[in-house]
C-alpha positions as CSV (number, residue, x, y, z in Angstrom):
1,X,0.0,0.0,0.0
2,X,1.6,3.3,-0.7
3,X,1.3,6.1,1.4
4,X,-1.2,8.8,0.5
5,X,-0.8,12.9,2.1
6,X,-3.8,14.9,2.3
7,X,-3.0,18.5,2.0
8,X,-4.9,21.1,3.1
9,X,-4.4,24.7,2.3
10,X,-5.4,27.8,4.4
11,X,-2.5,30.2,4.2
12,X,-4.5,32.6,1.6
13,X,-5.2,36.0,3.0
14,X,-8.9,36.4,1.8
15,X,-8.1,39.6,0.5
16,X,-11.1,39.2,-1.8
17,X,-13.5,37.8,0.9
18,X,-12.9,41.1,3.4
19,X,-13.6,42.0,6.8
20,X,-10.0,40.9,7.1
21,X,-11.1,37.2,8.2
22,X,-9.9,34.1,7.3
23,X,-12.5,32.4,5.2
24,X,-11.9,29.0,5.8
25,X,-12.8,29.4,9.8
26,X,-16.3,30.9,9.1
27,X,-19.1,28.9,10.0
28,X,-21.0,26.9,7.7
29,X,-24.6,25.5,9.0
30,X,-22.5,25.2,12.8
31,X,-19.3,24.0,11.3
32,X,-16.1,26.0,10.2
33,X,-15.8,26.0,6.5
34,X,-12.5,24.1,7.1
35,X,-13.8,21.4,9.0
36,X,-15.9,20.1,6.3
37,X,-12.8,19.1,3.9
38,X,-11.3,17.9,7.1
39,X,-14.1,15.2,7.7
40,X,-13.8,14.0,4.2
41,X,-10.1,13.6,4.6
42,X,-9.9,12.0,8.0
43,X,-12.6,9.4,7.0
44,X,-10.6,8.7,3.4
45,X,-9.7,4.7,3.5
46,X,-7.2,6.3,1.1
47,X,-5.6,8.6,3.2
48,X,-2.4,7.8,5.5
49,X,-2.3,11.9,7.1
50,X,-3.0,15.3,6.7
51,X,-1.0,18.1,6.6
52,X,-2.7,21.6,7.5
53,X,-0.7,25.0,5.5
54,X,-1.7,27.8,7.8
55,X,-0.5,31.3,8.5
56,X,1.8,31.8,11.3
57,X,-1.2,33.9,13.1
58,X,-4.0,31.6,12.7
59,X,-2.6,28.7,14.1
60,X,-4.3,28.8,17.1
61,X,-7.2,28.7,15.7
62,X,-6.1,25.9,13.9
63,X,-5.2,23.7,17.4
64,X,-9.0,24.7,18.9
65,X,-10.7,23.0,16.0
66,X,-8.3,19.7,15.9
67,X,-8.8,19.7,19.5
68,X,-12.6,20.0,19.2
69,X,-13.4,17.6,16.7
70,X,-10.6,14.9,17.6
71,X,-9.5,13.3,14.6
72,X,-7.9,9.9,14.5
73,X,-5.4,10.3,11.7
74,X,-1.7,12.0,12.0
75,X,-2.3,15.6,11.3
76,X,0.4,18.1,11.0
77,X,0.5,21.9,10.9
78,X,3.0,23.5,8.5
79,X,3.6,27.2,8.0
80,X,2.7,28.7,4.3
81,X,4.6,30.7,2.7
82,X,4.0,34.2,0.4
83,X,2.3,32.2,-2.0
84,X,0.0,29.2,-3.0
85,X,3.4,27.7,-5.0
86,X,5.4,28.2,-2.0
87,X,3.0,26.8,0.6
88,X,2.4,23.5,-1.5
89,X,6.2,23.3,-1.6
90,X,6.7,24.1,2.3
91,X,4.1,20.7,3.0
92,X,5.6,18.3,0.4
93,X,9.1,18.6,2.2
94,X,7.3,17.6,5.3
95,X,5.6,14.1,4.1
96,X,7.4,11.1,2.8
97,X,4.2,9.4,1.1
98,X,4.1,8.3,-2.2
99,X,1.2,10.1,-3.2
100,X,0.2,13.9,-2.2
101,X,-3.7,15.2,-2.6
102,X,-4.0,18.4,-2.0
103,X,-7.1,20.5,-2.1
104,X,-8.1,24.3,-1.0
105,X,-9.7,24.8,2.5
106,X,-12.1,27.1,1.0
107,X,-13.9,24.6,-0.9
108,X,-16.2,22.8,1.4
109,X,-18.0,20.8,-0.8
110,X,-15.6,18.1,-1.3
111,X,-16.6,14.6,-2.6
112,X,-15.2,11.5,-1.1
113,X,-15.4,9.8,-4.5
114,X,-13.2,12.8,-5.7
115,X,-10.3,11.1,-3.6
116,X,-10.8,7.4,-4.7
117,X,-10.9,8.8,-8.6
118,X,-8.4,10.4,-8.5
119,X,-5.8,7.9,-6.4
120,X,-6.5,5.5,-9.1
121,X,-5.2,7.8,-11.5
122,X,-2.2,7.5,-10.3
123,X,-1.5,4.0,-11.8
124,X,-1.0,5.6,-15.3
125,X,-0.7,9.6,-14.7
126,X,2.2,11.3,-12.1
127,X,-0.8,13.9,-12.0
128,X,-4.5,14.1,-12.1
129,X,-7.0,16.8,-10.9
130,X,-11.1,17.4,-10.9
131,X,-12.8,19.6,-12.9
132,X,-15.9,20.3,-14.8
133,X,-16.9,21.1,-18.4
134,X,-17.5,25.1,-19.2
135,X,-20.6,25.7,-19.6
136,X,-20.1,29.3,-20.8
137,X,-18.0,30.0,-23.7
138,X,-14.6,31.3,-22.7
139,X,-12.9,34.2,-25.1
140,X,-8.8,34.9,-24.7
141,X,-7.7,38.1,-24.5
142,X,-4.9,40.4,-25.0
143,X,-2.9,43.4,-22.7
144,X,-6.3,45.1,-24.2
145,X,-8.7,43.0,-23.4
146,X,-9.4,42.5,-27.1
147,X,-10.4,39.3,-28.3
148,X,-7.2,36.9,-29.6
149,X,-9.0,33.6,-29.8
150,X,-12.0,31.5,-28.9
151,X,-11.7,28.1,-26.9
152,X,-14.1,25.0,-27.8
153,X,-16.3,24.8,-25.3
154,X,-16.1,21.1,-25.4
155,X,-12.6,21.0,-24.8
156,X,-12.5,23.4,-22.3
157,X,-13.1,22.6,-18.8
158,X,-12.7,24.8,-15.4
159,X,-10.3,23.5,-13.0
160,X,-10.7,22.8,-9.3
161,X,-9.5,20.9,-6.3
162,X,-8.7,18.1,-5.1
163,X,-5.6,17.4,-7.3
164,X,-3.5,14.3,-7.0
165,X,0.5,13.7,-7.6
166,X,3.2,11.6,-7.5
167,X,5.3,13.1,-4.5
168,X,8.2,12.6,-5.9
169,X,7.3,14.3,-9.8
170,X,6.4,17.1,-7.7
171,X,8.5,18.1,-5.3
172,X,10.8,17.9,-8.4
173,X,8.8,20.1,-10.7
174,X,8.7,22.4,-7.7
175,X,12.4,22.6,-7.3
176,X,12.5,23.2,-10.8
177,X,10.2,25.9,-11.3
178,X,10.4,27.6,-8.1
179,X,9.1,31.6,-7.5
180,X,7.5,31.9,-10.9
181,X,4.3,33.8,-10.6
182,X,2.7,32.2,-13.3
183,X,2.0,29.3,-11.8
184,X,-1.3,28.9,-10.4
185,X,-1.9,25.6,-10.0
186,X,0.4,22.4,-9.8
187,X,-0.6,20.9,-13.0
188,X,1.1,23.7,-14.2
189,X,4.6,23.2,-13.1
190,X,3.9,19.2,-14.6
191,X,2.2,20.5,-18.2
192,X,5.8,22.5,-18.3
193,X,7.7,19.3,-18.8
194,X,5.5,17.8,-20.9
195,X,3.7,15.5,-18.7
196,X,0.2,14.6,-19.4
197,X,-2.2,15.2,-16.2
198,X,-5.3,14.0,-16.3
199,X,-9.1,15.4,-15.3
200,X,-12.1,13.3,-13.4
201,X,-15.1,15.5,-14.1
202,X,-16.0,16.5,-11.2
203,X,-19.5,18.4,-9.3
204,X,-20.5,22.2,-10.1
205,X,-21.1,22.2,-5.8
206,X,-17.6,22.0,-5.5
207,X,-17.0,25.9,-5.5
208,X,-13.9,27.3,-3.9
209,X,-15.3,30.0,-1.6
210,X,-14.1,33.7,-2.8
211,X,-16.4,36.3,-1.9
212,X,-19.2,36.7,0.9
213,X,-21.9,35.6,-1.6
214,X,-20.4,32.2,-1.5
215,X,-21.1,31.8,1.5
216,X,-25.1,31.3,0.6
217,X,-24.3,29.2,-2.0
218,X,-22.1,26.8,-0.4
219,X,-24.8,27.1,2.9
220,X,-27.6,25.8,0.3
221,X,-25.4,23.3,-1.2
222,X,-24.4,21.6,1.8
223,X,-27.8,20.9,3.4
224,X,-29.0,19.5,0.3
């Protein structure tokens, strides 16, 4: 059996959310918005551990709600850095599992099916990650903001969390491609050396949490 990390990330600012609060500890029909990816990972069959990227100042925040819920598997707390790039790389030096999944905070909805799908990518990929088809059509555009080109909408799909790596393709990738500011998601730093990464279509629910109006939509989605 190899040895599967859960990562958790929570070291954003939510400059976008406001009130100068971390979004991932608001509450959520009486739980934090954290805690509800937390369930999901602790009760993984798939899942050796957890590791938790926090800011510095919100980790005891962090210790009240480990303590309060008392989770059975190995969880760890790992400073983040400046940015979501340097906060993935901060955990994978800390975990010696074969296999890192590592999903926002801020997106409560998580599926445990996600996890399994995804872990048995990793017989053929070194990369995989959810996602769902666009529904909208999607324009590029220039410096402008004039039109340069027109994706397919069937070939274009919107990319979430969880996503799933071989540890050691990553942490390499990382090392390779470290402090560029382009990068805003690990399948990047793999799709840089060519390798191919694959997507499990994934649930419309599963919105990363951005903005107070979220915060409804996420409320409704989770009672259903």
């Amino acid at each position: 059996m190899k040895k599967i990390t859960g990562i958790l990330l929570l070291a954003g600012n939510s400059t976008r959310y406001g009130e100068n609060r971390n979004k991932n500890f608001e509450l959520v029909n009486n739980k934090t918005v954290l805690s509800y990816s937390l369930d999901i990972f602790n009760n993984s069959q798939y899942i050796t551990d957890i590791i938790l990227v926090a800011r510095q100042i919100d980790i005891d925040t962090v210790n009240s709600i480990l303590v309060e819920e008392k989770y059975q598997k190995p969880i760890k707390i790992v400073i983040g850095g400046s940015s979501r790039q340097e906060s993935v790389y901060n955990a994978l030096r800390e975990t010696d599992s074969d296999i890192v999944l590592i999903h926002d905070g801020a997106r409560p909805c998580l599926k445990s099916r996600f996890i399994k799908e995804l872990i048995d990518c990793m017989k053929e990929y070194k990369g995989a990650t959810v996602g769902v088809k666009a529904k909208d059509t999607i324009k590029i555009v220039n410096e402008n903001n004039e039109v340069v080109e027109t994706t397919e909408r069937k070939n274009t799909w919107l990319i979430q969390t969880p996503q799933c790596f071989d540890k050691k393709v990553l942490l390499e990738m990382h090392n390779k491609y470290k402090n560029n500011e382009n990068i805003t998601d690990d399948c990047m730093l793999l799709e840089i050396d060519k390798y191919k990464v694959k997507i499990i279509e994934g649930d419309y629910s599963n919105i990363k949490i951005t903005t107070k109006d979220d915060i409804t939509l996420v409320r409704n989605y989770l009672k259903k």
